[in-house]
N, C-alpha and C positions, 0 to 999 in steps of 0.2 A: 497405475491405479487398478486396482480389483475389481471388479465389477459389485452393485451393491448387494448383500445377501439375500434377497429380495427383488429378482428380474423386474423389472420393467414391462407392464404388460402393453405390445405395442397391437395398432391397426396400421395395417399398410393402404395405401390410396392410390386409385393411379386414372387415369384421364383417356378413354378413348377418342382421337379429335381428328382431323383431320388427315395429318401428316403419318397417324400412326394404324397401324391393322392390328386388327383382334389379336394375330397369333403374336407379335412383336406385343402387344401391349403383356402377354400373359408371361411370354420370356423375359420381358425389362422387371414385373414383378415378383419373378422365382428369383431371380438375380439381387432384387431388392429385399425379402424375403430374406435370403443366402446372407447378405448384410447385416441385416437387424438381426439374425441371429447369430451373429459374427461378435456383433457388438454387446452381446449379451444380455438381447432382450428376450420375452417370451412373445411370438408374435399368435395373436388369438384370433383376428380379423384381418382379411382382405376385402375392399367394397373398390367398384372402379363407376367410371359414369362416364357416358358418351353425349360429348357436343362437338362442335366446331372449333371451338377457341376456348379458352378458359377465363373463368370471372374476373375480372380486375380486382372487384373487391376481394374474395375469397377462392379464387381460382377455381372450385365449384360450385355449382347454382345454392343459393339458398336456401331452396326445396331439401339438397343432398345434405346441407349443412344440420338443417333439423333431422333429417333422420339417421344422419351418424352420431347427432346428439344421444339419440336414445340407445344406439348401439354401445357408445362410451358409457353410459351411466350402468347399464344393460350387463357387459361384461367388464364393471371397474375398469375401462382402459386407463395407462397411465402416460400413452406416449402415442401421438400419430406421426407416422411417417409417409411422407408424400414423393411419388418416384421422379417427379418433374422438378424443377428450381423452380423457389418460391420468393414472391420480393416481401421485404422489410414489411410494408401494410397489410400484406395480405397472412403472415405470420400471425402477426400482432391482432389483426379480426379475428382469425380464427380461433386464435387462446383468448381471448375476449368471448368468444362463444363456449366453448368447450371447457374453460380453466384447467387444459392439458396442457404440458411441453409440444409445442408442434415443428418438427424438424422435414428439410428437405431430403432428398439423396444425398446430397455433398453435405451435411451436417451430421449424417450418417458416415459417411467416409472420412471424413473429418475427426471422429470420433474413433474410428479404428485405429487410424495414422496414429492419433496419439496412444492407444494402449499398444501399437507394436512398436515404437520407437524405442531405439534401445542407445546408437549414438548421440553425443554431444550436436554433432550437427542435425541428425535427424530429430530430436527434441526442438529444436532452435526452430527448425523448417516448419513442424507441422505445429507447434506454438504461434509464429508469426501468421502461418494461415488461418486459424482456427479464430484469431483475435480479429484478423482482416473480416472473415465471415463474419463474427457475431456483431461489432459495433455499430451497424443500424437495426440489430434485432434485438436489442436487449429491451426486455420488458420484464414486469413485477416476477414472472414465474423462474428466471434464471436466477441462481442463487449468487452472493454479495463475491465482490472477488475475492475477500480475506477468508473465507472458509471454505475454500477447495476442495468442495464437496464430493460423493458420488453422481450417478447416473448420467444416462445417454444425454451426452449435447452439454452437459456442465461442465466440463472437466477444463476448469479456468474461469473465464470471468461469470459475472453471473448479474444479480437483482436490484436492490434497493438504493437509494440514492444515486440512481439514473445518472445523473448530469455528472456525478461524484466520478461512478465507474467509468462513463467515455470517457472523463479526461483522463483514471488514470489509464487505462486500454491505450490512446494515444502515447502517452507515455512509453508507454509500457511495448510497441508497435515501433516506434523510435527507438528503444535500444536495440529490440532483437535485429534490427535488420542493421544496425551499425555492428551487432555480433558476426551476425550474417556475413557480412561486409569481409570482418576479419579471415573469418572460417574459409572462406571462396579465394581470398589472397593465398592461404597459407596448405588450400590446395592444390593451387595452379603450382606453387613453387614446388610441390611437392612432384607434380607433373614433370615441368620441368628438370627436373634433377634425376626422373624414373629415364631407365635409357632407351632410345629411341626403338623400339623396338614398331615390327609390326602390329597393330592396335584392331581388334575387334569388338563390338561391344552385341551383346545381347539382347533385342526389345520384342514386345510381345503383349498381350491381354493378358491381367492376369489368372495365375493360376494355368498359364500355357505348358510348365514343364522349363522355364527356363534353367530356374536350379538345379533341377535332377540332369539338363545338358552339361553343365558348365561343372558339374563334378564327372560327367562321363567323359566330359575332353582334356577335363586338368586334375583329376583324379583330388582334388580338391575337397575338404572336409569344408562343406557349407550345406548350412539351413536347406530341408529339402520338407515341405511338408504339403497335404492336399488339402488347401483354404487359401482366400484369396488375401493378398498383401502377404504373404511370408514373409518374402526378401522388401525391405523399406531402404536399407543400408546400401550402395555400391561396392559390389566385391569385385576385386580383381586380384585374377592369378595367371599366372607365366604357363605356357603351355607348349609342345612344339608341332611345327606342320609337318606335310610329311618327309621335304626335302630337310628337315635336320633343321629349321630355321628355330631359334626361340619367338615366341612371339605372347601376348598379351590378349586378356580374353574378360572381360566386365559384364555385371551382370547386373542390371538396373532395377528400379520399381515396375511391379507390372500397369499398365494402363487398363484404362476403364471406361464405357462408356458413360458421359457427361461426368467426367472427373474434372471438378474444381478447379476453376483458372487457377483461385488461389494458392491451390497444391501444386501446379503447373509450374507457376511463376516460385514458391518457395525454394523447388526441390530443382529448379533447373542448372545447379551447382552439382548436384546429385549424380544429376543428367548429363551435366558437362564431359563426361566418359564419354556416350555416345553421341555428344554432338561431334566432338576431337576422335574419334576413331576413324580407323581408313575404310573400314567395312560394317555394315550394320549385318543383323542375324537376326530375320524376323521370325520369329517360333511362336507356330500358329498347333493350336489343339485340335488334329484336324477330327476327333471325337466329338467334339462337342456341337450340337444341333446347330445353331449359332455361329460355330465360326467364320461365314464370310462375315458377317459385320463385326463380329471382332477384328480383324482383321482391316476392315474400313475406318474400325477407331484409331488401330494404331497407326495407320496411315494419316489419318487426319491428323493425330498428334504430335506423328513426326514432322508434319508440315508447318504446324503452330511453334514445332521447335525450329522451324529453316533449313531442316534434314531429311524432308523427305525426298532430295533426289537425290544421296551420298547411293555409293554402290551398296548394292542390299543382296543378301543370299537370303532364300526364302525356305525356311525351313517346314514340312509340315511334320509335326511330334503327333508320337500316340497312334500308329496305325497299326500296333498289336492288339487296338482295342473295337479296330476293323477287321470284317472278313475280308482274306486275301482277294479277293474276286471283286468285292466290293464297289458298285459301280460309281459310289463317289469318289474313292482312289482313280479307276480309270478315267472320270473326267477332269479331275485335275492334274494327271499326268499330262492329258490332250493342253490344257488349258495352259499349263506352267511347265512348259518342257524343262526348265533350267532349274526347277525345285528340286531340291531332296527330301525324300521322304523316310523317317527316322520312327525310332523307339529309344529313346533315351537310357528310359530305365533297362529295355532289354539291349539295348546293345545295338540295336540293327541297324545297320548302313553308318555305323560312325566314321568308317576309315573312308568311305566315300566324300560324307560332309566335310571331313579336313579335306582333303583333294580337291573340292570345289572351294575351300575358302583360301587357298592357298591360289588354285587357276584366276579366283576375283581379283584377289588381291594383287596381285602379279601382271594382271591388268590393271592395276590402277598405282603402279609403281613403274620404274625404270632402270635400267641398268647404266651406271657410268664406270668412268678408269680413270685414275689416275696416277700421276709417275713423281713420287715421291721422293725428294733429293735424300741421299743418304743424312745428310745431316739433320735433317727434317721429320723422322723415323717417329717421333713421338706423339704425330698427329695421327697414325695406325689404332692409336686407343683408339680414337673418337672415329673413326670410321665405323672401325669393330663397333661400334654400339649406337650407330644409324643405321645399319640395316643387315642386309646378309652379306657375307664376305665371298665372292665366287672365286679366286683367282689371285694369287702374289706371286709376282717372278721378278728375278732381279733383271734388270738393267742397265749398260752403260752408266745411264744417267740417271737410274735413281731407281724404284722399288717400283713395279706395276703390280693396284691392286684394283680389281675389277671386285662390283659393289652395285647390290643391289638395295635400292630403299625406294621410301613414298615419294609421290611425285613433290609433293610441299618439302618434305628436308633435303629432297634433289637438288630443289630451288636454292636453299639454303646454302649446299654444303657449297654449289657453284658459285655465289656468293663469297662465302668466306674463304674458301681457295681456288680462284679463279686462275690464279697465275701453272695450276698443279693439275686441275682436272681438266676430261674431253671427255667427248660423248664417244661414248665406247665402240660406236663403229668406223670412226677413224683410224684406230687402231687396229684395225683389221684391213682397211684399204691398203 
C-alpha cells in the first residue's frame, strides 16, 4: 500500500510516570518519532505529561485532554500517536474527544510490518496480528473492511456496521491462522530436509547492522538498508567457519522495545530459525546512545521466546563510528571479555568473529567415531551431512569415520546407529 498523497499530520504523546526518567521518556519518543515517520506520517507535535500512573479513562488527565484539543484543532492534526499501549476504552474516549484516529506504539508498528511485508508468510503474519490488535478497537473512525483504504492504522479492517466487521475479522482471524498453520508445517519440513549442518542465527534491536553482518560473513546479496524493520523476511545462507566447515547463518526481524505480543506470537514461525539454532549472534549498535537497553530488550525477548540461555556470541557492531580510545569500548571490553567487537560494513575484526563462533560452537557440540562395516558404506552420505567430517581410515572391520556434530543430532545419530558408533575417545584408549 502506498502511503496516502497527502501524510498524515501526526502528534506524538508520551507519559512521564513513575517507572520512567526524563532522559528514557525523550529517547522512547525520538524512537517513536523515527516510527511515525517510517510510516509516513508528517509528525508536527510532540506534548508529554507527568504523573504517577496513567488515567484509566483516557490515560491522561483530563486537563491534558483539553489542551491537546486545541493543539489538534490548532494545527489540523490528523492522527495521534501515543508511545505507551493503550486499552480498547481508553482509544475509543479519546477519538470520542478529539474525532482523530488515535493509535498506540504497536499500531504504529503494526502499520510498518505491513507496508514491508513482502513474502506470502510475512503478509499472513502481520495480517493476523494487526486483525488481533484491532477487534476490540474498532470504532465509527476506522474505515468499513470492503474498502481497503489508505492511512496510518487502516490498512484492513476498519468502520461501520461494528457488530458486522467483528464478526467478519473473526472470521477472517480463523483462516489466517489455519494458513498460518499450513505455512509453519511446510517450513519445518523444509528444515528438515536442509542438511544438518552447523545453525547460527542472527538477533538484535533493530537497525543493529544485522544485514550489513550477514552479507560480510556469506558474501550474500541481501536487503542492507539504514531504517528500522528492513529485514521482516528470515534469510538464510551457507557460509564457512574457519576450520573449512560449511555451516548456516539466519537473519531474523529486528526487535524493539514494547514490540507487540501480537507480532511476537505471529512471527515466531519466522523466529523459528533462531529458536532451532545451535548459536545465537546478539548484534548490538554499540553507537547508539541507547544501546544497553536495547540490548535488555533483546534479552527480554529472547526469554519470552525460551532462548535466552541457548549459547550466545555477543557481538558489539559500529565501532568505526567510535573513537578508538573511546572510553565506552574500554568499558565494555572490561565488562564483556568474550565479546567481539566489529564493523561490519568496514570489515574489522570479521575473521576474529568467525573463530569465536566456531570456538562456541564447538563447545556446544561433540566429536564421535564410528566403524562402519564395509557393506554398510551408504550411511557416509548421511554423516557427511550432520556435521563436520574429521577423520576416515579403513579398518579390518569396517570404515572409521570420526565426526563432529551438535550435541542434539549426537543424540540422534547414537540413536539410530547404536550398534556402529562410540564416543570417540575409546578409540584412542
Amino acid at each position: 500500500m502506498k502511503h496516502p498523497s497527502v501524510p498524515e499530520r501526526a502528534l506524538l504523546v508520551g507519559l512521564l510516570h513513575q517507572h520512567t526518567t526524563r532522559e528514557e521518556l525523550e529517547d522512547h519518543l525520538q524512537e517513536l518519532e523515527t516510527l511515525v515517520r517510517s510510516a509516513g506520517a508528517e509528525v508536527l507535535a510532540i506534548s508529554w505529561q507527568q504523573r504517577p500512573t496513567p488515567d484509566v479513562a483516557t490515560f491522561i488527565g483530563r486537563g491534558k485532554v483539553e489542551e491537546l484539543r486545541a493543539l489538534i484543532e490548532q494545527k489540523g492534526i490528523t492522527l495521534v500517536v501515543f508511545d505507551e499501549g493503550l486499552t480498547p476504552a481508553q482509544v475509543r474516549n479519546l477519538e470520542r474527544a478529539w474525532n482523530v484516529k488515535v493509535l498506540d506504539r504497536a499500531g504504529i508498528i503494526l502499520h510498518i510490518f505491513a507496508e514491508r511485508a513482502r513474502t506470502q508468510e510475512a503478509k499472513v503474519q502481520v495480517e493476523l496480528a494487526q486483525l488481533q490488535y484491532m477487534l476490540p478497537r474498532l470504532s465509527r473512525l476506522w474505515t468499513h473492511l470492503s474498502k481497503q483504504v489508505g492511512g496510518i492504522g487502516t490498512r484492513g479492517p476498519g468502520e461501520t456496521q461494528l457488530e458486522t466487521d467483528r464478526r467478519l475479522i473473526r472470521r477472517r482471524i480463523q483462516h489466517l491462522q489455519r494458513k498460518l498453520e499450513e505455512i509453519v508445517a511446510q517450513r519445518a519440513q523444509r528444515r528438515r530436509r536442509r542438511e544438518e549442518l552447523p545453525r547460527f542465527a542472527l538477533v538484535g534491536y533493530t537497525n543493529a547492522g544485522k544485514s550489513t553482518l550477514m552479507r560480510a560473513l556469506t558474501a550474500a546479496s541481501v536487503l542492507v538498508e539504514d531504517r528500522l524493520f528492513a529485514t521482516l523476511d528470515t534469510t538464510v545462507r551457507r557460509f564457512r567457519l574457519p576450520g573449512g566447515q560449511p555451516a548456516l547463518l539466519s537473519d531474523t526481524v529486528g526487535f524493539l522495545r514494547k514490540l507487540p505480543p501480537q507480532l511476537i506470537a505471529s512471527f515466531h514461525s519466522t523466529l523459528a530459525e533462531a529458536i532451532e539454532a545451535d548459536v545465537l549472534v546478539h548484534v548490538v549498535d554499540v553507537s547508539h546512545p541507547s544501546f544497553r537497553q536495547h540490548m535488555q530488550v533483546v534479552t527480554e525477548t529472547l526469554r519470552t521466546l525460551n532462548i535466552a540461555t541457548k549459547p550466545t556470541v555477543l557481538v558489539f557492531n559500529k565501532i568505526d563510528r567510535l573513537p578508538a580510545d573511546s572510553p565506552v569500548l574500554r568499558e565494555l571490553r572490561s565488562e564483556y571479555p568474550e565479546a567481539v567487537f566489529i564493523s561490519a560494513e568496514r570489515g574489522i575484526n570479521i575473521r576474529k568473529l568467525l573463530a569465536t563462533l566456531q570456538r562456541v560452537y564447538e563447545g556446544q557440540s561433540e566429536e564421535l567415531a564410528f566403524v562402519l562395516p564395509y557393506t554398510e558404506l551408504r550411511l557416509l552420505r548421511h554423516l557427511r551431512t550432520s556435521g563436520q567430517i574429521l577423520q576416515q581410515e579403513a579398518l579390518p572391520d569396517g570404515l572409521l569415520v570420526r565426526l563432529r556434530c551438535p550435541l542434539a543430532i549426537g543424540q540422534r545419530l547414537r540413536g539410530q546407529y547404536a550398534s556402529y558408533v562410540y564416543p570417540a575417545g575409546m578409540l584412542n584408549a
